[in-house]
N, CA, C and O atoms as CSV, one atom per row, in Angstrom:
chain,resi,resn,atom,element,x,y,z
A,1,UNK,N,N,77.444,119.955,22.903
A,1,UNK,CA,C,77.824,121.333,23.097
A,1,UNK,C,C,79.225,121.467,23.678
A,1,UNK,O,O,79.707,122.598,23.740
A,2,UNK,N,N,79.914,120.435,24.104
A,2,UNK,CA,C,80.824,120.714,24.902
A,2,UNK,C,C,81.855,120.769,24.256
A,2,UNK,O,O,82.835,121.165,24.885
A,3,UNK,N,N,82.071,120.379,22.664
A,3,UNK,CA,C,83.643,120.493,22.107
A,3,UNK,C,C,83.164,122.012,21.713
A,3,UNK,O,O,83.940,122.330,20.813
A,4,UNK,N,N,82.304,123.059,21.935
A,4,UNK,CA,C,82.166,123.841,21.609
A,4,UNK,C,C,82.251,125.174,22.971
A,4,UNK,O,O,81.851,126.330,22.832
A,5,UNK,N,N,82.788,124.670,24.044
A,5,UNK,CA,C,82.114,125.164,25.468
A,5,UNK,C,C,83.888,126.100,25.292
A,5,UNK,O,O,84.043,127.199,25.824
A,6,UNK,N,N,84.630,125.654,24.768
A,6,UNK,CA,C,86.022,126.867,25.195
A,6,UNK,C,C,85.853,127.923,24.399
A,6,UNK,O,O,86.222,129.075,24.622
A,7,UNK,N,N,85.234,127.472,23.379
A,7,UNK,CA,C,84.841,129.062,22.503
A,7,UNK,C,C,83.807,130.086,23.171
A,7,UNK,O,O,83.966,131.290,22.965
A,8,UNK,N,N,83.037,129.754,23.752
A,8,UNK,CA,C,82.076,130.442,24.280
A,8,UNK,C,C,83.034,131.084,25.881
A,8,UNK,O,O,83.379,132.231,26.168
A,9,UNK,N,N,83.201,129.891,26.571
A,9,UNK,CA,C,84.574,130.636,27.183
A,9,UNK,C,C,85.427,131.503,27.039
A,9,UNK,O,O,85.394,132.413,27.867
A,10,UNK,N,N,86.315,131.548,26.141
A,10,UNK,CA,C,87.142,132.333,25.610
A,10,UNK,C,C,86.899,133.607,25.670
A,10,UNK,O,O,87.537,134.546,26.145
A,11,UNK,N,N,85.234,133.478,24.772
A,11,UNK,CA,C,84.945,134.884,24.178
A,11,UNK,C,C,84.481,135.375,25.373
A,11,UNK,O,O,85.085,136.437,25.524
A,12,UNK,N,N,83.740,135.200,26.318
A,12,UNK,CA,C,83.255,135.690,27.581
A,12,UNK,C,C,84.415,135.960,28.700
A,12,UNK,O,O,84.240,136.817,29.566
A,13,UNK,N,N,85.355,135.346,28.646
A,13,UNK,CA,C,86.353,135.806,29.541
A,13,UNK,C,C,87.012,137.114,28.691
A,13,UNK,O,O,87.439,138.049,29.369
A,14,UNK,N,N,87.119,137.208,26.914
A,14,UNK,CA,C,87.877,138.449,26.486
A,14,UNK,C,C,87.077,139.591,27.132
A,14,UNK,O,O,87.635,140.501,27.746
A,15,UNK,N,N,85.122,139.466,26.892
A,15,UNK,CA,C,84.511,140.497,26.799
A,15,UNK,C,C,84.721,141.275,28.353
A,15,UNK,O,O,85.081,142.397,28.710
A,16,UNK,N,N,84.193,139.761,29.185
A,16,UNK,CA,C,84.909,140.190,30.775
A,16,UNK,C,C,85.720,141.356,30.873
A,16,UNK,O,O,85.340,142.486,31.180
A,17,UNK,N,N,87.018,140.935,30.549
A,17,UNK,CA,C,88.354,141.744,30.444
A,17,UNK,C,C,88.312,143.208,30.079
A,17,UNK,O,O,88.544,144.138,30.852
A,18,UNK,N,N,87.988,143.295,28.812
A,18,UNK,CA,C,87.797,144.567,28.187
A,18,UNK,C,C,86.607,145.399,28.420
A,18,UNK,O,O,86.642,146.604,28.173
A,19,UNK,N,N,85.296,144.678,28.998
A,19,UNK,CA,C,83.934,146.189,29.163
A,19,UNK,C,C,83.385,145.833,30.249
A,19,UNK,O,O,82.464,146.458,30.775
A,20,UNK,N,N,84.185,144.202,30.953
A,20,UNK,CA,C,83.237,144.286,32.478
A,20,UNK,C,C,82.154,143.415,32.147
A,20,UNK,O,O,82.115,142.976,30.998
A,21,UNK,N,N,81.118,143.041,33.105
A,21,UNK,CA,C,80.302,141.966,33.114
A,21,UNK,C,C,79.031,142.575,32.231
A,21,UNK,O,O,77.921,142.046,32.267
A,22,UNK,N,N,79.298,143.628,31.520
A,22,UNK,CA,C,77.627,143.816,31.705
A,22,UNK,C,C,77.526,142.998,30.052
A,22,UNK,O,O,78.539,142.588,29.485
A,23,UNK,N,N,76.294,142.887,29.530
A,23,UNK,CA,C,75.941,142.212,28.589
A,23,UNK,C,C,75.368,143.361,27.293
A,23,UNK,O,O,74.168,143.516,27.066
A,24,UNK,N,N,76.164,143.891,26.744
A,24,UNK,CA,C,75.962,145.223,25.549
A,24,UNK,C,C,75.731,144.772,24.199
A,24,UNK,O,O,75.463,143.580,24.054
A,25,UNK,N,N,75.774,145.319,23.459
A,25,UNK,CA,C,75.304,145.331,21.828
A,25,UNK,C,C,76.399,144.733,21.679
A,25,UNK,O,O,76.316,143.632,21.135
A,26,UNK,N,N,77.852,145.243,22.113
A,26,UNK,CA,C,79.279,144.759,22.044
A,26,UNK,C,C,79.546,142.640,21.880
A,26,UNK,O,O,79.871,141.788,21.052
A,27,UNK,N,N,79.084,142.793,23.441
A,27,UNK,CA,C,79.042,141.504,24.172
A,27,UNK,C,C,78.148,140.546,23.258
A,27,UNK,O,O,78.258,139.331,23.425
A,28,UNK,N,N,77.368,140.989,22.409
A,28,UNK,CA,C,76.156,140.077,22.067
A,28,UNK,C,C,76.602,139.940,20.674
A,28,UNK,O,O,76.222,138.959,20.035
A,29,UNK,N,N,77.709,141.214,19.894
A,29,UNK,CA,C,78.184,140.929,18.611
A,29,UNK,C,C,79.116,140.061,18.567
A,29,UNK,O,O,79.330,139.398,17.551
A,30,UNK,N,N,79.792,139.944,19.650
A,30,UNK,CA,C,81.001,138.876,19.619
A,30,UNK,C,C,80.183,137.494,20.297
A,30,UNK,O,O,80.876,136.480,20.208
A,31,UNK,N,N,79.378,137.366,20.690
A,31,UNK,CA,C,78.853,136.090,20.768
A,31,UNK,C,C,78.754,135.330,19.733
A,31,UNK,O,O,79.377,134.311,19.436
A,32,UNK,N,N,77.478,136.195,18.907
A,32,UNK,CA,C,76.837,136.184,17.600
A,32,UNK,C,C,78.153,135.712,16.329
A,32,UNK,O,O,77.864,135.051,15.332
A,33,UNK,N,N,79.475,136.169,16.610
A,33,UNK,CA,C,80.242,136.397,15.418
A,33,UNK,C,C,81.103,134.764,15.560
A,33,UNK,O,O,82.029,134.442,14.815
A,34,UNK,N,N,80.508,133.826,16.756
A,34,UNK,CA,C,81.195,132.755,16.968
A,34,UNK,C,C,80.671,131.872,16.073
A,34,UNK,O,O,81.338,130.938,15.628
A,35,UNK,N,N,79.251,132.133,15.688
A,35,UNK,CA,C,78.421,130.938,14.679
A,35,UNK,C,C,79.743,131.212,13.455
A,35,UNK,O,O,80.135,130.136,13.003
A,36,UNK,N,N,80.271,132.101,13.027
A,36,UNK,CA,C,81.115,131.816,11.887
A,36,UNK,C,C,82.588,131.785,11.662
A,36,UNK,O,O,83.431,131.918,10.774
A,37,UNK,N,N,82.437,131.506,13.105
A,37,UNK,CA,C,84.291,131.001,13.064
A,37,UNK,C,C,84.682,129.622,12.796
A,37,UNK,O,O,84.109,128.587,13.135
A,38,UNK,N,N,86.166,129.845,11.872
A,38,UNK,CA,C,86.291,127.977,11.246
A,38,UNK,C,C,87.100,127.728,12.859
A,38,UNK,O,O,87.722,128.308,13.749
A,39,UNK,N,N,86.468,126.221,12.368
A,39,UNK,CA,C,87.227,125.386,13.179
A,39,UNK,C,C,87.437,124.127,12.395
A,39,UNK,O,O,86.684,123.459,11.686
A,40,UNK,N,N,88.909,123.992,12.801
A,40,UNK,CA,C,89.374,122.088,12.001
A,40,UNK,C,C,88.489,121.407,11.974
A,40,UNK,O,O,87.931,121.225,13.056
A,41,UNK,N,N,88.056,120.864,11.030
A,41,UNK,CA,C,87.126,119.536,10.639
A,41,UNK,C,C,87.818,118.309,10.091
A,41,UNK,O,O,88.585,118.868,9.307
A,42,UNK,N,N,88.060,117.080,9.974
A,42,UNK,CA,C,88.376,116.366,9.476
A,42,UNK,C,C,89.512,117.071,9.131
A,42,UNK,O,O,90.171,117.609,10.021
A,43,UNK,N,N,90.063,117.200,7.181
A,43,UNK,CA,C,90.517,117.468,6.442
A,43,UNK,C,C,91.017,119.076,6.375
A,43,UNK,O,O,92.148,119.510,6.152
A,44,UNK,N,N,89.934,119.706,6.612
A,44,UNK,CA,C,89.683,121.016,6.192
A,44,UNK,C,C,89.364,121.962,7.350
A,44,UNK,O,O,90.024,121.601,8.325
A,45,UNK,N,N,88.843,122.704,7.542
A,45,UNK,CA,C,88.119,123.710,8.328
A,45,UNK,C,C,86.910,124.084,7.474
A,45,UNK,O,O,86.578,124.013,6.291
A,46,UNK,N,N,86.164,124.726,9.196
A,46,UNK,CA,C,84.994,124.837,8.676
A,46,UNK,C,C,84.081,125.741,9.583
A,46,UNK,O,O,84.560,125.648,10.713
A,47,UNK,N,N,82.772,126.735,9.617
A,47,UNK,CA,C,82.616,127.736,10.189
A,47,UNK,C,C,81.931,126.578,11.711
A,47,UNK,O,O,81.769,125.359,11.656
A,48,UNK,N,N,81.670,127.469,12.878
A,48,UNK,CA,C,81.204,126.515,13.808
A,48,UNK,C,C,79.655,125.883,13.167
A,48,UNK,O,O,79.205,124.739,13.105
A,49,UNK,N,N,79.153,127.132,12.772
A,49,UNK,CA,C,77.617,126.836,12.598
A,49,UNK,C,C,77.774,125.053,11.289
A,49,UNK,O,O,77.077,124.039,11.325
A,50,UNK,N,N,78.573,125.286,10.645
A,50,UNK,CA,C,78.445,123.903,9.469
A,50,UNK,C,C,79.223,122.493,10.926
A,50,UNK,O,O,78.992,121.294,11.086
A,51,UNK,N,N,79.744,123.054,11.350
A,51,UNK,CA,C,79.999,121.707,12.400
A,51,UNK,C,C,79.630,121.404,13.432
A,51,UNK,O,O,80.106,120.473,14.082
A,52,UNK,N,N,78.162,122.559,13.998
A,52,UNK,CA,C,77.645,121.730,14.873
A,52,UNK,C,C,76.469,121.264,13.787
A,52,UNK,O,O,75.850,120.700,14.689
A,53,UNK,N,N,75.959,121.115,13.075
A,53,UNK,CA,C,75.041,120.638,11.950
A,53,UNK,C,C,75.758,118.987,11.855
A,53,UNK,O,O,74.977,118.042,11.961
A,54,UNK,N,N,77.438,118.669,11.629
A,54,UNK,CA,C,77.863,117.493,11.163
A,54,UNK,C,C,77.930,116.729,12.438
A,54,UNK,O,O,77.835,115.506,12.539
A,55,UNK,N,N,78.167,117.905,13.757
A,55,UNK,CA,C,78.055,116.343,14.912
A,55,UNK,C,C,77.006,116.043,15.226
A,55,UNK,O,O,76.788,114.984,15.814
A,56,UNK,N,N,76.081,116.899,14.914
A,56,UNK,CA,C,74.416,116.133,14.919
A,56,UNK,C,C,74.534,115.044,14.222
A,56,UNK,O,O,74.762,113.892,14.593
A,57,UNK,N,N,74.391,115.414,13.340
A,57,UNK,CA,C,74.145,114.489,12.143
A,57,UNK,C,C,75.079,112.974,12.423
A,57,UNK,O,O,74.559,111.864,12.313
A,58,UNK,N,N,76.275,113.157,12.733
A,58,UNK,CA,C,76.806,112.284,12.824
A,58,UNK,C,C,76.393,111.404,14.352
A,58,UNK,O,O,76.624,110.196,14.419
A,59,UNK,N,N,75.733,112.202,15.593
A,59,UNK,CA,C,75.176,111.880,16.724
A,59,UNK,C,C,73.937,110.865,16.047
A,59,UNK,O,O,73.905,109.637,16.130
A,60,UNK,N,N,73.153,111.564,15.507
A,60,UNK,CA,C,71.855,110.493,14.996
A,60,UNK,C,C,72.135,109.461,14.228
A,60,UNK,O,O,71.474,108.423,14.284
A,61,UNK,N,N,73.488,109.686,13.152
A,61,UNK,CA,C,73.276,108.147,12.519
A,61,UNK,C,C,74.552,107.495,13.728
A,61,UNK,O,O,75.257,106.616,13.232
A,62,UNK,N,N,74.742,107.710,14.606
A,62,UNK,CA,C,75.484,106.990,15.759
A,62,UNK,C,C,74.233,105.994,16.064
A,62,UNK,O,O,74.238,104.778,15.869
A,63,UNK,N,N,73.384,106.610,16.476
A,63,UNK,CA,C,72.202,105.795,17.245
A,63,UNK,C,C,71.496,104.943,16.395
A,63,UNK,O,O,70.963,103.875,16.695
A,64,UNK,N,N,71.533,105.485,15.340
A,64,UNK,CA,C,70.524,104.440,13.827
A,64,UNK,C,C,71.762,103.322,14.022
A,64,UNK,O,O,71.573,102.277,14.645
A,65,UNK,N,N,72.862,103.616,13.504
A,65,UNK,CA,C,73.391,102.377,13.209
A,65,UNK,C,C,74.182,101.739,14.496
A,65,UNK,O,O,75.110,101.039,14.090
A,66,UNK,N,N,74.119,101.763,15.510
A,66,UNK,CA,C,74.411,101.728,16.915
A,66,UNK,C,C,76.284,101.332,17.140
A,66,UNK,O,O,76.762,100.441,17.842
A,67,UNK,N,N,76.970,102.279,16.330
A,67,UNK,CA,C,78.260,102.070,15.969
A,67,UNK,C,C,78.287,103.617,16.491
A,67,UNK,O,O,77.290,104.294,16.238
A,68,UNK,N,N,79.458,104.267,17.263
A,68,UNK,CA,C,79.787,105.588,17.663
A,68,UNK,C,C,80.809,106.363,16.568
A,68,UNK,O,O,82.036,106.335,16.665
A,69,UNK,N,N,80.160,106.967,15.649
A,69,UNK,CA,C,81.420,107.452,14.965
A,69,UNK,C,C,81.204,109.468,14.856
A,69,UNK,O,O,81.144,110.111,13.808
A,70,UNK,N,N,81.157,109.832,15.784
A,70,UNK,CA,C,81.106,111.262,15.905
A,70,UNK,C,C,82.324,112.256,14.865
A,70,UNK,O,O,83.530,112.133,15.081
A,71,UNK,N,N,81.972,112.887,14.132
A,71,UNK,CA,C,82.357,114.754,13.613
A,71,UNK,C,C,82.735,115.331,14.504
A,71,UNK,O,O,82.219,116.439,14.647
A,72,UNK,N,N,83.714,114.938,15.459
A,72,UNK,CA,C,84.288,116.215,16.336
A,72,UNK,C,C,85.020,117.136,15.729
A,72,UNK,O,O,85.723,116.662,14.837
A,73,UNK,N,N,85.125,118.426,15.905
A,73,UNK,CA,C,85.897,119.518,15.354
A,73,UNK,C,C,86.887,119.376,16.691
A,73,UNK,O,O,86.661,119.000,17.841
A,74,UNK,N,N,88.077,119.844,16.019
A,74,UNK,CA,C,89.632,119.873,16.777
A,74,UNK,C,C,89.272,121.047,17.513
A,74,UNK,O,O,88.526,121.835,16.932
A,75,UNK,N,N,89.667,121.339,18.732
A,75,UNK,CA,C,89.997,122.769,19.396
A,75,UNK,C,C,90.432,123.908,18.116
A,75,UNK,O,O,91.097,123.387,17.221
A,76,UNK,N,N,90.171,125.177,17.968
A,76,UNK,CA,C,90.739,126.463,17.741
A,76,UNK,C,C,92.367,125.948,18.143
A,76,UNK,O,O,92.721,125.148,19.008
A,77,UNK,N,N,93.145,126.692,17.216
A,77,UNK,CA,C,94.835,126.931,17.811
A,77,UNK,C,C,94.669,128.235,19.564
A,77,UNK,O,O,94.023,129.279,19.655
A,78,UNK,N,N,95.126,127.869,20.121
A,78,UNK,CA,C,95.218,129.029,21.052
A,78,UNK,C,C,95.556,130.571,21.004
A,78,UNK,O,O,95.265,131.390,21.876
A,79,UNK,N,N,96.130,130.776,19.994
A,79,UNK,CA,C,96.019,132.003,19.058
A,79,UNK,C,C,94.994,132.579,18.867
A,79,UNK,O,O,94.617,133.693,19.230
A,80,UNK,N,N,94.377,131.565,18.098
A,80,UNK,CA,C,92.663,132.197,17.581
A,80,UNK,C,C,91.986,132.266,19.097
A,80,UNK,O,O,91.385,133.308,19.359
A,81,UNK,N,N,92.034,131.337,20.008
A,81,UNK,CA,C,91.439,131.142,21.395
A,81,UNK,C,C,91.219,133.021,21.804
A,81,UNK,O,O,90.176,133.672,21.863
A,82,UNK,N,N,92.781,133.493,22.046
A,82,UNK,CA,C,92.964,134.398,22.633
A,82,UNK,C,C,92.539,135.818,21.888
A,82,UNK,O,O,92.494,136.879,22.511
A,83,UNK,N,N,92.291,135.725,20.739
A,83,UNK,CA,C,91.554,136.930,19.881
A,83,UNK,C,C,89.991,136.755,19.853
A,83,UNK,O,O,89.351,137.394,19.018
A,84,UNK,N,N,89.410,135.992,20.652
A,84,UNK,CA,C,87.676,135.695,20.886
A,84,UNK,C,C,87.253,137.100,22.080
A,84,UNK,O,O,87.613,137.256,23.246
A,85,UNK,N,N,86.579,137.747,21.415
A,85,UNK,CA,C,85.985,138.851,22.274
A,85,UNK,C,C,86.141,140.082,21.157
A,85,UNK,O,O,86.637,140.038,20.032
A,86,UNK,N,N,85.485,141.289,21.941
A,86,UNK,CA,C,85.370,142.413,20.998
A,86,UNK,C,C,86.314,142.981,20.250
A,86,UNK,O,O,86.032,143.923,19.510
């Protein structure tokens, strides 16, 4: 979860900013709207929801074949960072 922990950050410090702590329809659409943001993959980009699926995947055959070769997705550009929230 954790190459995934500044996005969830991000977006909770924008919502912070703009409506305050409380937790609204608002707050819960911009949560919700993070499963389909790309993030760098390898080669390409790709939405979050398809790359936390590949570092699983790539977590379990870590352990089958007892060699570490993890699917990390690159950070967001800080650009995109700073447009996370409503």
């Amino acid at each position: 979860m954790e190459p995934f922990r500044p996005l969830v950050d991000c977006t909770v410090r924008g919502i912070v900013a703009k409506a305050g702590p409380r937790v609204d329809t608002g707050a819960k659409q911009a949560l919700a709207r993070l499963i389909s943001l790309d993030m760098p993959l390898g080669d390409g980009v790709t939405p979050v929801s398809v790359a936390l699926v590949k570092l699983a995947r790539s977590l379990g055959q870590s352990f089958e074949n007892g060699k570490l070769r993890l699917e990390l997705p690159q950070p967001p550009a800080p650009l995109a960072l700073s447009g996370l929230g409503p």
